[in-house]
N, C-alpha and C positions, 0 to 999 in steps of 0.2 A: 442536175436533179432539181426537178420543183419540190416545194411545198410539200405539196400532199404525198408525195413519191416518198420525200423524206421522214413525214410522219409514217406512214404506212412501212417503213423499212424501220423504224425503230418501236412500234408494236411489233414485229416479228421475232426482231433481236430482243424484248424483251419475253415473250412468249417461250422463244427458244432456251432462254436463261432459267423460266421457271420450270419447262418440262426439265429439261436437265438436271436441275437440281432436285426436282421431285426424285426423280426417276432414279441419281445418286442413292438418298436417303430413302428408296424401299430399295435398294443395290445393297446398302449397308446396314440394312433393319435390324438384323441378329448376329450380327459380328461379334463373336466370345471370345475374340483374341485381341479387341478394344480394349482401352485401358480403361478401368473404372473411376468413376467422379469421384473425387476426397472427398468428404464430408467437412462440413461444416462446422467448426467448432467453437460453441456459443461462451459467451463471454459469465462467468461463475458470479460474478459478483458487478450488478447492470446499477447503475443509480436509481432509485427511488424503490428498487426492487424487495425493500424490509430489509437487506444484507445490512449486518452494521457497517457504520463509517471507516472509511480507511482513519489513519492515523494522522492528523493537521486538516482533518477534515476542516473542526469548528472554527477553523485560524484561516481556510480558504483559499488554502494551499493545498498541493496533489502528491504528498508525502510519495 
């Protein structure tokens, strides 16, 4: 295989990877028997955030 054969034979194989997967992902667009994302669950008390200090804050330590 030359060169160019070789280029050209892996634009194809990637071409064929993106329809595919397109084509998956409008296959599975509405699947309601998917299991749903967790949520994210944010952290109550962030540094600088006005929460008061933990406890051995002012000592510099992570009580």
């Amino acid at each position: 295989m030359s060169g160019p054969q070789r280029t050209l034979l892996a634009i194809l194989v990637f071409v064929a990877l993106v329809l595919g997967s397109f084509i998956w992902f409008i296959a599975t667009w509405g699947d309601e028997a998917a299991a749903r994302p967790t949520p994210i669950l944010l952290a109550t008390n962030i540094p600088g955030s006005g929460a008061a200090p933990r406890s051995g804050a002012a000592k510099g330590t992570t009580a």
